[in-house]
C-alpha positions in Angstrom: 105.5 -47.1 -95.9 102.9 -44.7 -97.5 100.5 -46.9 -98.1 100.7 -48.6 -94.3 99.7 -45.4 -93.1 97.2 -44.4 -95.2 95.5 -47.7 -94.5 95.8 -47.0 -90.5 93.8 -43.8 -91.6 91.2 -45.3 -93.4 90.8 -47.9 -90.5 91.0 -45.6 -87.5 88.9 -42.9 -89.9 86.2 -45.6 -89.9 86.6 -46.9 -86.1 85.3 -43.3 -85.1 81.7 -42.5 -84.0 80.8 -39.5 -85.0 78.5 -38.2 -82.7 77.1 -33.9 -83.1 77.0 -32.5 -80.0 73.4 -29.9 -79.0 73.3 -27.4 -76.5 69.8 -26.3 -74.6 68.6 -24.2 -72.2 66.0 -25.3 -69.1 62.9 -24.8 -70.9 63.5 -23.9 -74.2 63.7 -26.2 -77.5 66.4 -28.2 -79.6 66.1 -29.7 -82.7 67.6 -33.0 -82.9 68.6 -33.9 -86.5 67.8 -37.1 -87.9 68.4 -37.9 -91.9 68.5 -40.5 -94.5 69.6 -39.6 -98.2 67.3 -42.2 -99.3 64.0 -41.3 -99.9 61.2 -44.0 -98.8 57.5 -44.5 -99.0 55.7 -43.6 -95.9 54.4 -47.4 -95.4 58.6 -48.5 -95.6 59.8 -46.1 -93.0 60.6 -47.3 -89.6 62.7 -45.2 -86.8 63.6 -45.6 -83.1 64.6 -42.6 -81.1 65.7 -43.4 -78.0 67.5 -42.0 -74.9 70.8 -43.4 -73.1 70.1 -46.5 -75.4 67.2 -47.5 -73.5 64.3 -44.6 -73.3 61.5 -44.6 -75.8 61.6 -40.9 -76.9 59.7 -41.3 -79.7 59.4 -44.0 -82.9 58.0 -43.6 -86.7 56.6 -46.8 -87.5 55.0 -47.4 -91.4 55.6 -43.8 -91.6 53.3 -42.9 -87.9 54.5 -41.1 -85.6 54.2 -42.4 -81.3 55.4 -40.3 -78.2 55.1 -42.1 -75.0 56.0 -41.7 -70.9 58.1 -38.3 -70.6 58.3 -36.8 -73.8 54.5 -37.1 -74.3 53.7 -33.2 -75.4 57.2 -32.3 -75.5 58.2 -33.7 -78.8 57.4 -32.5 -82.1 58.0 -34.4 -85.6 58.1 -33.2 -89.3 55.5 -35.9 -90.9 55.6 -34.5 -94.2 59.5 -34.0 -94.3 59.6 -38.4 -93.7 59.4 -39.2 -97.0 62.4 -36.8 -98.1 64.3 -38.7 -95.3 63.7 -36.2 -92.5 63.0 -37.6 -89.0 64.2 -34.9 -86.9 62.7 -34.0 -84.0 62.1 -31.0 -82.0 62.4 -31.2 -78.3 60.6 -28.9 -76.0 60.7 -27.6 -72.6 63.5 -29.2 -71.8 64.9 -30.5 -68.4 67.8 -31.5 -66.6 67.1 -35.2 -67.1 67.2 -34.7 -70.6 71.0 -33.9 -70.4 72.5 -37.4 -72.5 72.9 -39.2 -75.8 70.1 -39.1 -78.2 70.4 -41.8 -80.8 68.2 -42.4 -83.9 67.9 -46.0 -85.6 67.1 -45.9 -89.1 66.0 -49.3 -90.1 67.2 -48.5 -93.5 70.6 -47.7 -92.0 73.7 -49.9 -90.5 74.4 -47.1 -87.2 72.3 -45.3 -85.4 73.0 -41.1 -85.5 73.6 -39.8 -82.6 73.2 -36.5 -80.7 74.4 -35.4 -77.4 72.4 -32.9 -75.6 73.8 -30.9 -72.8 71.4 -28.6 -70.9 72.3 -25.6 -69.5 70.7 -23.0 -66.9 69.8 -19.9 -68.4 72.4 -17.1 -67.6 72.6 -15.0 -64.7 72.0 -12.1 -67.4 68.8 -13.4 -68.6 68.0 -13.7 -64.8 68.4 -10.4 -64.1 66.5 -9.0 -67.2 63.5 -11.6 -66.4 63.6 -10.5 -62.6 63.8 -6.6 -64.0 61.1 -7.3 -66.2 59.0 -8.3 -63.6 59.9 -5.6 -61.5 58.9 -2.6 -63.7 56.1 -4.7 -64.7 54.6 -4.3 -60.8 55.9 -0.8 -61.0 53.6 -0.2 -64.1 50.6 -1.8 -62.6 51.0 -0.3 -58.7 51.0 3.2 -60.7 47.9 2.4 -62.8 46.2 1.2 -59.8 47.2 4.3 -57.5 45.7 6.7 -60.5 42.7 4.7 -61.0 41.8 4.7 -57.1 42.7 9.0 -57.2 40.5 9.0 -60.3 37.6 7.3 -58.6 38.0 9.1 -55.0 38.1 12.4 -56.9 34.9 11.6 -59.7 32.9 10.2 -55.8 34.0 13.9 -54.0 33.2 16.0 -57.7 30.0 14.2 -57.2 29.3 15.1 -53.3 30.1 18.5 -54.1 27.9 19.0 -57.1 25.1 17.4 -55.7 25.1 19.5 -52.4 25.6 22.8 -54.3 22.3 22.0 -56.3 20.4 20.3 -53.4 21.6 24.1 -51.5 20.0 26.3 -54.9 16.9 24.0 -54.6 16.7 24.5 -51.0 17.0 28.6 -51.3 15.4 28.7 -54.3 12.3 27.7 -53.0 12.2 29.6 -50.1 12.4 32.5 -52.3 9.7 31.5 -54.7 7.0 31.0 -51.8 8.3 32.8 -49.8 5.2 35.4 -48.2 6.0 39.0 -49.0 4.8 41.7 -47.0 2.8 44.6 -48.3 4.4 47.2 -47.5 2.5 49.9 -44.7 1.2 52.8 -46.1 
């Protein structure tokens, strides 16, 4: 009886997909782990990564590297980590239509690994900061811009002032110095 059971175990142990499961937020980054304990020359190595079975995410093929259609700019690989049998890959700036099963086909391996990636909006919280953030930022620059405009006004009026004070001395001091001076009657 033991031994039935232990045999449904192994069987149903080995039935299971095991599948890890990565969470993201709209426009940030996930890595998506891909590995092989066997280490292989760059020329031998040869992986798939694909999306809901049929999107090309991106493929290593003789040990190069390809991104094409969406992921184009948004994928990132770790070309010197292939030959230790590293061929995860970073995923950036993510979107809603990247929610899904991410699967990765070692041609060195029986199954594929897969990931499942579920995207998430960033939290209300982070909202609010962002939208405070931007807020005091305005604040900050309305201020700077009011006390640069006083600064101005008042340097243009110090001007005015100083120059009509010495344009006045000129004016009276030369009256004074050519001025005719009467003898006075003896």
């Amino acid at each position: 009886m033991i031994i039935g059971s232990l045999s449904f175990i192994c069987v149903f142990a080995v039935l299971i997909k095991v599948s890890l499961q990565v969470t993201g937020i709209i426009g940030g980054s996930v890595l998506l782990p891909c590995s092989l304990m066997e280490h292989l020359q760059l020329q031998d190595i040869t992986v798939f990564w694909r999306h809901n079975d049929s999107i090309i995410v991106f493929d290593i093929i003789n040990g190069n590297g390809s991104v094409a259609g969406q992921y184009k700019n948004r994928v990132e690989s770790f070309h010197k980590d292939y030959v230790n049998g590293n061929y995860s890959i970073k995923l950036n700036k993510l979107q809603h239509s990247d929610a899904g099963e991410f699967s990765c086909l070692i041609s060195h391996s029986d199954e594929p690994q897969t990931v499942q990636l579920i995207i998430e909006e960033s939290t209300s919280e982070e909202n609010q900061e962002a939208k405070a953030d931007n807020v005091e930022n305005w604040v900050v620059i309305v201020i700077v811009a009011v006390i640069a405009i006083a600064a101005t006004i008042a340097a243009i009026i110090s001007i005015a002032i100083i120059y009509k004070r010495k344009k006045s001395q000129t004016s009276s001091f030369s009256s004074v110095s050519t001025g005719d001076v009467e003898e006075p009657d003896k």
